[in-house]
C-alpha positions as CSV (number, residue, x, y, z in Angstrom):
1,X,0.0,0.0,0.0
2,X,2.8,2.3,0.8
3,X,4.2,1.6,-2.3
4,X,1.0,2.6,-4.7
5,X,0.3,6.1,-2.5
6,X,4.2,7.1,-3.1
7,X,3.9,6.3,-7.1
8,X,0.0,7.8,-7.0
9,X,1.4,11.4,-5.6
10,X,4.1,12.3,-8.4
11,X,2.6,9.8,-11.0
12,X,-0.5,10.6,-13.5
13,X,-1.3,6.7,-13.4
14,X,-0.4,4.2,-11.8
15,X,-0.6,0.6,-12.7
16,X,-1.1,-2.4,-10.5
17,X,-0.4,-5.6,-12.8
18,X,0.2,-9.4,-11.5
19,X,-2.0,-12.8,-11.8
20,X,-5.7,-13.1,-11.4
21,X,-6.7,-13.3,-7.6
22,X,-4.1,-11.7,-6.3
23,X,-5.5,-9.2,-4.2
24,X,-4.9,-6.1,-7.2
25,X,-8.5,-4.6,-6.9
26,X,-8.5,-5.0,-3.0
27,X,-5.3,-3.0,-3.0
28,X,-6.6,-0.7,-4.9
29,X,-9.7,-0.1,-3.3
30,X,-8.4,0.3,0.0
31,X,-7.8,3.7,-0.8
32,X,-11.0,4.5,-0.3
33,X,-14.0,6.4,-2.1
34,X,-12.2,8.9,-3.1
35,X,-11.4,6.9,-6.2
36,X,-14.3,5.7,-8.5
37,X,-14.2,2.2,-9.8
38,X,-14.8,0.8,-13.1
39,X,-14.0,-3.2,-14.0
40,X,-14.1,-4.3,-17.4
41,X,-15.6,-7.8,-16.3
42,X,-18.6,-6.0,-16.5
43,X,-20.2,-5.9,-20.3
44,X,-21.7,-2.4,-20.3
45,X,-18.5,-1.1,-19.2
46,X,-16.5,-3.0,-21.7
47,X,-19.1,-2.2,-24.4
48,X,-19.0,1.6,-23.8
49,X,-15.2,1.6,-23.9
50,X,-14.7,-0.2,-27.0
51,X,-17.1,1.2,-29.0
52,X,-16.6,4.9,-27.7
53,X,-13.1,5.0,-25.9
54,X,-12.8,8.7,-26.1
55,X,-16.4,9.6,-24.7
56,X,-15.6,7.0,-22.2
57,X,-12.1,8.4,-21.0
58,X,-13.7,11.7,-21.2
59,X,-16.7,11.0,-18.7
60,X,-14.5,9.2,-16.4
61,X,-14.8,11.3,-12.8
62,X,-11.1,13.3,-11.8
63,X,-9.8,10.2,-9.9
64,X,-10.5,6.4,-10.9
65,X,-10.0,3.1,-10.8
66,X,-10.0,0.8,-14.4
67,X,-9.7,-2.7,-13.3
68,X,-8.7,-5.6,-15.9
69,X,-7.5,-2.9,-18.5
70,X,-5.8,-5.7,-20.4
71,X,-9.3,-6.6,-21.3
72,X,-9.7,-3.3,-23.5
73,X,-6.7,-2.4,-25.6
74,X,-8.0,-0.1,-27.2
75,X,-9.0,2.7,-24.3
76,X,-4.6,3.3,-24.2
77,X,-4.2,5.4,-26.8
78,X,-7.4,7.4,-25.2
79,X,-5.8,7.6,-22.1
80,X,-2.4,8.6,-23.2
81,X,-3.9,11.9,-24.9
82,X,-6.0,12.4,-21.6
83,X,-2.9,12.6,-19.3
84,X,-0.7,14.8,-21.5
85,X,-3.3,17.0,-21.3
86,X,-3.6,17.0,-17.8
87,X,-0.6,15.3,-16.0
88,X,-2.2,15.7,-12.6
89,X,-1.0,12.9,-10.0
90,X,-2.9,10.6,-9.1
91,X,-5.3,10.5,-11.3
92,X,-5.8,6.9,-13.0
93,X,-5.3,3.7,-11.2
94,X,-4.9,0.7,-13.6
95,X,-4.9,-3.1,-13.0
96,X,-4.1,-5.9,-15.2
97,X,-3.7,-9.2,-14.8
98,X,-1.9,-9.2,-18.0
99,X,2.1,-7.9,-18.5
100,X,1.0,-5.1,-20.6
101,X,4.4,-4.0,-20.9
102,X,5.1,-6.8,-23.5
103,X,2.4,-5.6,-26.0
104,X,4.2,-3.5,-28.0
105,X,1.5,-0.8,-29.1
106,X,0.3,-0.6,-24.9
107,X,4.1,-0.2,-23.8
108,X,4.7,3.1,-26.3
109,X,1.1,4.2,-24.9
110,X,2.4,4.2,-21.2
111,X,6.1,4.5,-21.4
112,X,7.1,7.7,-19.0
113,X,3.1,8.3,-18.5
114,X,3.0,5.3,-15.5
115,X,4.4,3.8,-12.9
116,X,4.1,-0.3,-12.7
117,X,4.1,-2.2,-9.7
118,X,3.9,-5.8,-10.0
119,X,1.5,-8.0,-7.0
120,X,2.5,-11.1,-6.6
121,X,0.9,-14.4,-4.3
122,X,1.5,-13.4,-1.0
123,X,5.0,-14.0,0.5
124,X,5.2,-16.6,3.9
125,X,6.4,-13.0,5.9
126,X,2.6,-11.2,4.8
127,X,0.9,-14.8,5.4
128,X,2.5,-15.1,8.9
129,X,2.3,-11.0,9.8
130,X,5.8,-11.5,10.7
131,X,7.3,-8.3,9.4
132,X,10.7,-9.7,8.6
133,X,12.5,-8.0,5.5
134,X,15.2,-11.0,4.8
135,X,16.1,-10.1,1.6
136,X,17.2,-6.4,2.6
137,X,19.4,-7.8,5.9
138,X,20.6,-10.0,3.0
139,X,22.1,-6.7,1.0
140,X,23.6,-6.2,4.6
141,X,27.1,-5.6,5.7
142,X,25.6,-7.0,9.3
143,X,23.4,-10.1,7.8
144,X,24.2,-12.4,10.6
145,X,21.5,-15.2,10.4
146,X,20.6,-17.0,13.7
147,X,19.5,-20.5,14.4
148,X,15.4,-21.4,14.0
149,X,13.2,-23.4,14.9
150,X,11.5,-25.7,12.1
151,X,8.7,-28.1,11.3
152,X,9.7,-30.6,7.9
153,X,5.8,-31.0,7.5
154,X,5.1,-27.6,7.6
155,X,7.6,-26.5,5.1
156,X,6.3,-29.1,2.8
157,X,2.3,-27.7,3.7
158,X,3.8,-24.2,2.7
159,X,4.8,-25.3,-0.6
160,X,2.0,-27.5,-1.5
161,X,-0.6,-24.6,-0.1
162,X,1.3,-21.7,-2.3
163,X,0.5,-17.9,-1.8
164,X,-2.9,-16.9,-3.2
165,X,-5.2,-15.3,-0.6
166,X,-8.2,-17.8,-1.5
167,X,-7.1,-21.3,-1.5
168,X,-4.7,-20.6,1.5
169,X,-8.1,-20.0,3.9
170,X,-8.9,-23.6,2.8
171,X,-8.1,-26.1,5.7
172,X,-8.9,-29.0,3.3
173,X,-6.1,-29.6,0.4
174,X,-9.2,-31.2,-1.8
175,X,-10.9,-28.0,-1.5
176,X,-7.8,-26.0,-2.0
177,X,-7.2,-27.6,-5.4
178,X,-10.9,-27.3,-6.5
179,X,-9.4,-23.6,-6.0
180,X,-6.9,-24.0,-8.6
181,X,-8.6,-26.3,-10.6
182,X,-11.0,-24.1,-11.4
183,X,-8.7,-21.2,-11.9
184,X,-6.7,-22.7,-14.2
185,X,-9.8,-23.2,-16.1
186,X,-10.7,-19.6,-15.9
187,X,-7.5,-18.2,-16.7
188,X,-7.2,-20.4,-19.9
189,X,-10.0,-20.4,-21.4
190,X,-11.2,-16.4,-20.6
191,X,-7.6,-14.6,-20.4
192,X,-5.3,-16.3,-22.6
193,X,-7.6,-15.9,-25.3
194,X,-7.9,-11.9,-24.4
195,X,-4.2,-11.7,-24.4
196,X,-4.2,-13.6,-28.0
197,X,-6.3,-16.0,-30.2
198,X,-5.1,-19.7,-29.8
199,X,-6.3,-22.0,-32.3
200,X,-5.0,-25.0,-30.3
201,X,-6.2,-23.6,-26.7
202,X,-6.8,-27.5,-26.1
203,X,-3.0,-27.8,-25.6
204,X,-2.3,-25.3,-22.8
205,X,-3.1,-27.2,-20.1
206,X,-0.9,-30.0,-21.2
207,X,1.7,-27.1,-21.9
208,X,1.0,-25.7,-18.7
209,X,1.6,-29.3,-16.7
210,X,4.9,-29.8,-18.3
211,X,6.4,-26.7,-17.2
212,X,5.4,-27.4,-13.8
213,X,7.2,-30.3,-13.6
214,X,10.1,-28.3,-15.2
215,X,10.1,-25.6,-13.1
216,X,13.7,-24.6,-11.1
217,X,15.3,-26.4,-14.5
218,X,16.7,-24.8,-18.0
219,X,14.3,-24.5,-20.6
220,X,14.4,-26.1,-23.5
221,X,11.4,-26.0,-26.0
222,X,13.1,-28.4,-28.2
223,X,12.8,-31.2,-25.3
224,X,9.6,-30.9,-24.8
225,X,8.1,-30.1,-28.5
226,X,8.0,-33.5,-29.1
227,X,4.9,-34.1,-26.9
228,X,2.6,-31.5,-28.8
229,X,1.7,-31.8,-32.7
230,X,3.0,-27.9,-33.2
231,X,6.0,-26.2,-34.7
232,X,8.8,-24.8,-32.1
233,X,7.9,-21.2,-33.1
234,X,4.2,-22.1,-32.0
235,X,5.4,-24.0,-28.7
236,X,7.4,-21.1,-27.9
237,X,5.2,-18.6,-28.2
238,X,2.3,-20.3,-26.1
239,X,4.9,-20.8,-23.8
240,X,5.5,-16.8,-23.8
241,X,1.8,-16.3,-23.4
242,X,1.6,-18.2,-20.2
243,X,4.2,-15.9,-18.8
244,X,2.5,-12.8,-20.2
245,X,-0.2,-13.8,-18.0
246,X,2.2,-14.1,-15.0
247,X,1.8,-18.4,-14.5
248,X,5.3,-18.9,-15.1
249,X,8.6,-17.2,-15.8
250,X,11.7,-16.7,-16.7
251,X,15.4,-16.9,-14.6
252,X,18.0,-15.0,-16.9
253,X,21.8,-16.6,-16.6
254,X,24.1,-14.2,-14.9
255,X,27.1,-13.6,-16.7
256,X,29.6,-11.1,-16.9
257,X,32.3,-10.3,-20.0
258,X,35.1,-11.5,-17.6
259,X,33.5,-14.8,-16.7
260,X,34.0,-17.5,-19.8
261,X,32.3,-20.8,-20.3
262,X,29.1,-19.9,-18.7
263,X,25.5,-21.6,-19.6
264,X,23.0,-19.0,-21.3
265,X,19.8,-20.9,-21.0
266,X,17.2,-19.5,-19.0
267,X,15.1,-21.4,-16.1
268,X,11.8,-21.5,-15.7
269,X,10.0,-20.9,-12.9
270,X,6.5,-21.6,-11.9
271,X,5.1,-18.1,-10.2
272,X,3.5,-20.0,-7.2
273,X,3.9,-23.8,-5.8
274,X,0.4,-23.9,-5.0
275,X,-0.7,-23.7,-8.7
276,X,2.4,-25.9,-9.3
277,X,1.3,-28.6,-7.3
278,X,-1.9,-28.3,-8.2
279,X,-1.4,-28.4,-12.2
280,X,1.2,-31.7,-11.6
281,X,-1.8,-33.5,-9.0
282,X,1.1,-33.9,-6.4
283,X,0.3,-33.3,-2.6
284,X,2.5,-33.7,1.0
285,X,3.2,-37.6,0.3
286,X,4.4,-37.0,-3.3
287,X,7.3,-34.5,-2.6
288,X,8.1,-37.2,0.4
289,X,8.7,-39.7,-2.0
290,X,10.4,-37.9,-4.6
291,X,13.2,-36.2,-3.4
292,X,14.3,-35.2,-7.0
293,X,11.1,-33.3,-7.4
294,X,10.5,-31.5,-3.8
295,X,14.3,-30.4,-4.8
296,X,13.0,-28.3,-7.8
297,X,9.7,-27.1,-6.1
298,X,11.6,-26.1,-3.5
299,X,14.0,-24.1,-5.0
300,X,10.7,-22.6,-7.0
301,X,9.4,-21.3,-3.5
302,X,12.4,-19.8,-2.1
303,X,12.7,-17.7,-5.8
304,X,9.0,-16.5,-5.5
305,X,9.3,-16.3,-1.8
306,X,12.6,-13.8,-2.4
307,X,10.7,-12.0,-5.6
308,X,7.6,-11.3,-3.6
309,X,9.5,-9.7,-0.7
310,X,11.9,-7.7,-3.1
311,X,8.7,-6.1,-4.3
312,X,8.5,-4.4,-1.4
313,X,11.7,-2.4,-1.6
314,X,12.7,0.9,-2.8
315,X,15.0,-0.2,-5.4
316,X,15.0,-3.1,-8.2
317,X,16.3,-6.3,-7.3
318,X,17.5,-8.2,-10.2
319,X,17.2,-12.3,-9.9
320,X,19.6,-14.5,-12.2
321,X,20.8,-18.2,-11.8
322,X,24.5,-19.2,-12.4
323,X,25.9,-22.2,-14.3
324,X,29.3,-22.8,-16.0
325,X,30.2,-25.3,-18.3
326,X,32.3,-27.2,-15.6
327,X,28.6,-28.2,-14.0
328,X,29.1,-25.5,-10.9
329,X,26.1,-23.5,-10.4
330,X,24.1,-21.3,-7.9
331,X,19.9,-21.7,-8.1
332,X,19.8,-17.9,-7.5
333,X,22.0,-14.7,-8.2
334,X,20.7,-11.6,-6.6
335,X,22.1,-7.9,-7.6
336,X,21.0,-4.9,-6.1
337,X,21.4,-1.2,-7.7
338,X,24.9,-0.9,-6.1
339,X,26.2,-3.9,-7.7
340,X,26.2,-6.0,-4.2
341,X,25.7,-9.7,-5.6
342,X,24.0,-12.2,-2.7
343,X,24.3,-15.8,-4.2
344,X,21.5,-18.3,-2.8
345,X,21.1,-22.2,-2.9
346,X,18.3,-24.6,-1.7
347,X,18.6,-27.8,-0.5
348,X,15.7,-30.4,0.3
349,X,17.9,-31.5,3.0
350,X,18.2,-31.5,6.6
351,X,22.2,-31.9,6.5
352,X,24.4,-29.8,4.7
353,X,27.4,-30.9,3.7
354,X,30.6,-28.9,2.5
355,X,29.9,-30.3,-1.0
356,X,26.7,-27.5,-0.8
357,X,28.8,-24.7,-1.2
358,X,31.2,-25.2,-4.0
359,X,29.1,-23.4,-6.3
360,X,28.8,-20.6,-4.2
361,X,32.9,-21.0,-3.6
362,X,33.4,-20.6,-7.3
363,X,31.4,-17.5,-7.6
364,X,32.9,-16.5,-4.7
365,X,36.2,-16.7,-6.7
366,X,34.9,-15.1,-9.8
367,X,33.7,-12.2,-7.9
368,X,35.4,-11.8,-4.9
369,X,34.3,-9.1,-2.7
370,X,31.4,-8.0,-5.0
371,X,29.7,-11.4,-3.6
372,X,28.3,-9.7,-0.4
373,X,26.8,-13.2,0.7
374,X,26.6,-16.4,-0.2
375,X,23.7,-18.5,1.6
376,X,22.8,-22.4,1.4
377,X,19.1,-22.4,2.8
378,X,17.9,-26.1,4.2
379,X,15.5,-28.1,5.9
380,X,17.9,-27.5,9.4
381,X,17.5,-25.4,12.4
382,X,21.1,-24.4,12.8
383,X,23.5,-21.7,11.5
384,X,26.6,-23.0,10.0
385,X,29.5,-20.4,8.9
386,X,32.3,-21.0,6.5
387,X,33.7,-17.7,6.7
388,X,34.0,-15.3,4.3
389,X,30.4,-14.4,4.1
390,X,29.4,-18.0,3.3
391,X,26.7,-19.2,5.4
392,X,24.2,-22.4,5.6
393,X,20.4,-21.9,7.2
394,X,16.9,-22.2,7.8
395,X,15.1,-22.1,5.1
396,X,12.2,-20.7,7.6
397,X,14.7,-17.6,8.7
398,X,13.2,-15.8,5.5
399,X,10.0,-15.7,7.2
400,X,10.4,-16.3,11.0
401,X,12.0,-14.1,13.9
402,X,15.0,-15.6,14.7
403,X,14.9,-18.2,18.2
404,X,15.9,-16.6,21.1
């Protein structure tokens, strides 16, 4: 919230983008009546936009709310005009549960006219109230993590539940998944097909499955084209859409010119384990019998655990992964503004061992004191220190107060 009044008193608009059922229109509607709201879910709203979206800009009261803009394309252009005429703050506050920024013609409309925030799923800190900022003491000189308490089983509920406000209040993991079930369904078959007409829409949910069960791994169209009767190009641009619609995404390679022989593949990432778990039909038992796979999920929920709570900050944190050619790597490389480099890896493990760290050790080599920290999080309840700002702990410590 503190976030969206700064942007709405220096910014003309301000737009709130992120997946369906996120919480975007409850944000915005905390602010109160003194904002008018106006969803294009409804038909006579989306009607008198499309077919008029310059009366429809122009009758719009001095402050409002237009929710599910992705929805109605054509009403940019509109508003651009309307705040260059009148660059007032404050005045437009826009949600999408669409990346608008990745249509080309929307992105010119809005570029220096709007500031984006992204919502995400909520983060284990907002779900437990606990008011921890992790990821900042991370970018600290005096990150000194403590030991903490934790429950194997309630780590593996965490992941399996996921971050969305809804399914979360559902005590019963059957009804929870009816949740995403039928969200899935929704988002499929309603939004993909407003963010682009798909003549095989039949093959998103299969699409949508495998990812899941790639997620935390390298992408690699090729591998998995196989299993759909489309071209690449096809594949890879339904594979584009889902992430335009903020279900999965895309881990860069961190690289820099001085460091050869490094992988350049992306990873994927699923933007939530609860939708994960849900699309691959796999609950508390599963991940207990497949190690391999409660690796990757894992790893999944510790990036969108970190994302979520870098949202919060006043400056961009920018998530890569790290491989070589030599088979070192490190699941996530963050960088702040200042160039301070935290490294972090996950393990599904309740030991750590020093094998854990030798892909932090070799970034630790290729970067020296530019790697700030480099952090193994497990399934333990102790701190371990290697010196040199190498640390193993909790995985819980990004969401807990520290035991006493």
């Amino acid at each position: 919230m503190e976030s969206l009044k700064v942007a709405l008193a220096d910014t003309p608009a301000v737009l709130i983008h992120g997946a369906r059922q996120s919480g975007k229109t409850t944000l915005a509607k905390m602010l109160g009546d003194e904002y008018a709201y106006y969803t294009f879910d409804d038909e006579t709203t989306l009607t008198a936009a499309r077919l008029d979206p310059i009366g429809f800009v122009n009758r719009l009261p001095r402050k409002c709310i237009l929710d599910e803009v992705q929805i109605v394309p054509e009403i940019f252009r509109t508003l651009k005009t309307a705040i260059d005429e009148n660059r007032e703050p404050g005045r437009f506050i826009l949600t999408g549960s669409a990346n608008l920024m990745l249509l080309p013609k929307v992105s010119d409309s809005l570029a220096g006219r709007v500031e984006i925030l992204r919502l995400h799923p909520l983060s284990q800190v907002e779900i437990e109230s606990s008011g921890m900022t992790a990821i900042s003491q991370m970018f600290s000189s005096a990150f000194s993590p403590r030991d903490t308490e934790i429950d194997y089983a309630e780590i593996l509920d965490r992941v399996v539940r996921g971050g969305y406000p809804e399914p979360i209040k559902r005590i019963d993991l059957g009804r929870n998944r009816a949740w995403y079930r039928n969200y899935v369904t929704t988002i499929i078959e309603r939004d993909l097909q407003e963010v682009a007409k798909i003549h095989n829409i039949g093959s998103m949910p299969k699409l949508l499955k495998m990812l899941a069960n790639q997620t935390a791994q390298l992408i690699n169209v090729s591998e998995i084209a196989p299993a759909f009767q489309l071209s690449k190009p096809t594949l890879k641009h339904y594979t584009e859409l889902l992430n335009r619609i903020f279900m999965v995404e895309y881990l860069q390679p961190f690289f820099r010119n001085r460091i050869k022989r490094l992988v350049k593949t992306p990873k994927v990432h699923m933007t939530d384990t609860g939708l994960a778990c849900s699309v691959m039909n796999i609950s508390v038992e599963h991940l207990l019998q497949d190690p391999g796979k409660f690796g990757h999920i894992l790893e999944t929920f510790v990036y969108n655990e970190l994302r979520r709570q870098a949202s919060w900050l006043n400056e961009d944190i920018e998530f890569f992964h790290f491989r070589d050619r030599d088979g070192y790597e490190v699941d996530l490389v963050l960088e702040d503004s200042q160039g301070k480099i935290v490294g972090v890896e996950v393990k599904a493990s309740a030991t750590i061992r020093e094998n854990d760290f030798v892909g932090l050790k070799r970034l630790k080599r290729l970067l020296g004191e530019q790697l700030s920290v480099g952090l193994v999080l497990y399934i333990g309840n102790r701190v371990i220190s290697l010196g040199d700002g190498l640390y193993a702990a909790p995985i819980s410590s990004l969401w807990e107060p520290a035991a006493k």
